[in-house]
Backbone as CSV, one residue per row, in Angstrom:
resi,resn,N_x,N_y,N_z,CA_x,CA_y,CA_z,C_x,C_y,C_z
1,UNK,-169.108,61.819,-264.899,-169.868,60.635,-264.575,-169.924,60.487,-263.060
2,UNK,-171.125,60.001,-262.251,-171.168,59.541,-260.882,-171.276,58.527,-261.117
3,UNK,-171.031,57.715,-259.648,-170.923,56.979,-259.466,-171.806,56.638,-257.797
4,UNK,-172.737,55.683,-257.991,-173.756,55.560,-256.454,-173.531,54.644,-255.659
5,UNK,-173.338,54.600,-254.699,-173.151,53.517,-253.759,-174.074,53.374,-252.629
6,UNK,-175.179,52.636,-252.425,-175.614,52.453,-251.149,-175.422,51.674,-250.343
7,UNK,-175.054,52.349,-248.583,-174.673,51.655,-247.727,-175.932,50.296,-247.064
8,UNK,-175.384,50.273,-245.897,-176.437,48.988,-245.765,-177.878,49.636,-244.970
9,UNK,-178.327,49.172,-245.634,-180.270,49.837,-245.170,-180.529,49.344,-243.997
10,UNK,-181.386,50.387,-243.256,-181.871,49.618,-241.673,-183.143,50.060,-241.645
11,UNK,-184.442,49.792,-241.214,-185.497,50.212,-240.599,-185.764,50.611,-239.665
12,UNK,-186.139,52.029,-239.268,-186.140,52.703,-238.110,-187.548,52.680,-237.872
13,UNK,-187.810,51.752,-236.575,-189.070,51.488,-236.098,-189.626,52.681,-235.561
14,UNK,-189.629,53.358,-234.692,-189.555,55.121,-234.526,-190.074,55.621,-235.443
15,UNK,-189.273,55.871,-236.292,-189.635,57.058,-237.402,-190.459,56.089,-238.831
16,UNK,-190.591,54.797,-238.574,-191.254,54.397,-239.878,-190.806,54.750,-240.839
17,UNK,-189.746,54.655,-241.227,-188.695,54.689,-242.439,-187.587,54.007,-242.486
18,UNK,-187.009,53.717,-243.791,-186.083,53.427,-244.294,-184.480,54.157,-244.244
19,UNK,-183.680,53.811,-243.584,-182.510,55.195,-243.609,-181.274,54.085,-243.873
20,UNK,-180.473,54.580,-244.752,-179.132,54.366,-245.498,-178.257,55.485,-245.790
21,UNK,-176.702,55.199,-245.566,-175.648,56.216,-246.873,-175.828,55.561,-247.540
22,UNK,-175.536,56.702,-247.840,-175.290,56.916,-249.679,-174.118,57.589,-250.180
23,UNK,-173.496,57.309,-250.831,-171.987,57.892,-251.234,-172.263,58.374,-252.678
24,UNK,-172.147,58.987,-253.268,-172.185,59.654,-254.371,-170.886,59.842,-254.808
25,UNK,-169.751,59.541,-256.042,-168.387,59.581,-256.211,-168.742,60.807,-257.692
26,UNK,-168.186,61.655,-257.803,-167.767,62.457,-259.210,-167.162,62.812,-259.113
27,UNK,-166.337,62.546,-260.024,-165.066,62.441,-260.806,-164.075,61.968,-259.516
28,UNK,-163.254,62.880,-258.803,-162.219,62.454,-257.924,-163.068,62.622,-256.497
29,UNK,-164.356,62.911,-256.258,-164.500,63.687,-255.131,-165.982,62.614,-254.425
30,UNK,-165.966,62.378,-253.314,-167.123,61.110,-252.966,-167.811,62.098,-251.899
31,UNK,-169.073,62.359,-252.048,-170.113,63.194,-251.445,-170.923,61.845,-250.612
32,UNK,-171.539,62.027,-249.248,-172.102,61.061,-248.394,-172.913,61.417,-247.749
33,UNK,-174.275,61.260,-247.983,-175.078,61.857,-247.419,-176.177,60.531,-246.985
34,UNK,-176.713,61.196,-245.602,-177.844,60.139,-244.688,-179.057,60.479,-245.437
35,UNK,-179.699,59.042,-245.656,-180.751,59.097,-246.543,-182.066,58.420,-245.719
36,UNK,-183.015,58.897,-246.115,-184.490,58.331,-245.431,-185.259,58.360,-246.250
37,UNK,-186.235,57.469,-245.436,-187.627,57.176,-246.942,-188.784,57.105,-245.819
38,UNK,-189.826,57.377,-245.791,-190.882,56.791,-244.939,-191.953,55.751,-246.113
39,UNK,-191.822,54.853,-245.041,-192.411,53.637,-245.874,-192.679,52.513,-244.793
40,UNK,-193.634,51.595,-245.397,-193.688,50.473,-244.477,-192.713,49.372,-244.127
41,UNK,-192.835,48.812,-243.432,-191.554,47.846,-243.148,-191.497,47.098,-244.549
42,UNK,-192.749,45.981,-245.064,-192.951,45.343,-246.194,-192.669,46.121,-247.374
43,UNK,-192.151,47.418,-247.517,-192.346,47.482,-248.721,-191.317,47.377,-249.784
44,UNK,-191.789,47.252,-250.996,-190.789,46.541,-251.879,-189.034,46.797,-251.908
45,UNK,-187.939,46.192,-251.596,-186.887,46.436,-251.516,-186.020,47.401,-252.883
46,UNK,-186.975,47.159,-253.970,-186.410,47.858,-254.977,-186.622,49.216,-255.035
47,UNK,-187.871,49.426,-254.796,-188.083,50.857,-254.540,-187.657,51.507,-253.425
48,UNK,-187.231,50.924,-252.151,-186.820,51.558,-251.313,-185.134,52.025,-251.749
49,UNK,-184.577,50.997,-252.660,-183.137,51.653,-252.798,-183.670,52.716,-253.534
50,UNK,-184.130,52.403,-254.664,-184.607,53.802,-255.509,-184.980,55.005,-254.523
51,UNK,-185.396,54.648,-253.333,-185.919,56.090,-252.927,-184.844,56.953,-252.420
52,UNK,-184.361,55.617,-251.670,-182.885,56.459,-250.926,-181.674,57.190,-251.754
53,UNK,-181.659,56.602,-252.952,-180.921,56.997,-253.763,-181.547,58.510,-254.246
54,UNK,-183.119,58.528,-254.907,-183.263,60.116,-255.193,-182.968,60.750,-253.781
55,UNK,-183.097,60.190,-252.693,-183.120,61.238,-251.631,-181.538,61.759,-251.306
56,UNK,-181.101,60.553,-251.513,-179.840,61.487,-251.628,-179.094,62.571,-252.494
57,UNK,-179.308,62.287,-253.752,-179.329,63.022,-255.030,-179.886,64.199,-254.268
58,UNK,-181.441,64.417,-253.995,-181.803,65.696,-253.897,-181.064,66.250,-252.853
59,UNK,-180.977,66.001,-251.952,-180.048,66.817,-250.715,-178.498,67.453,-251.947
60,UNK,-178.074,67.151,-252.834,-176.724,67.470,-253.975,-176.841,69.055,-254.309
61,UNK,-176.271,69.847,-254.125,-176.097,71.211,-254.942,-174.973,70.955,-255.943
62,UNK,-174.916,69.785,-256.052,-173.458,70.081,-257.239,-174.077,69.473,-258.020
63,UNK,-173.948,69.785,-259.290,-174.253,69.700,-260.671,-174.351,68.065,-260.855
64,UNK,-174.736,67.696,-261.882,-174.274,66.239,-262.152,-173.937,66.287,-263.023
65,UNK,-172.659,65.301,-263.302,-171.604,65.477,-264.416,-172.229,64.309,-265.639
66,UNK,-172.152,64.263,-266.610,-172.759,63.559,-267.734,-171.751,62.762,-268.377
């Protein structure tokens, strides 16, 4: 089982995106990876966690545990 944690979100005026950690926990072991989204400042807060979250996922070579 994982476990997701996102850190606190900021808007990077620059790059026009969204960037957060993200901690990823399985089983004993917590993976942390910098996450980005390009998106508008307004845009919906739910989907931006959602994004950061697949984006972190995809950066993962380790399996996901079920």
């Amino acid at each position: 089982m994982q476990n997701v944690r996102l850190g606190e979100t900021r808007y990077n005026d620059r790059a026009g995106a969204f960037e957060a950690r993200v901690d990823v926990t399985r089983g004993d072991v917590t993976f942390r990876y910098p996450a980005r989204v390009i998106a508008p400042p307004d845009a919906d807060q739910t989907w931006v966690a959602s994004a950061l979250v697949r984006n972190a996922l995809g950066q993962s070579d380790t399996p996901t545990l079920h």
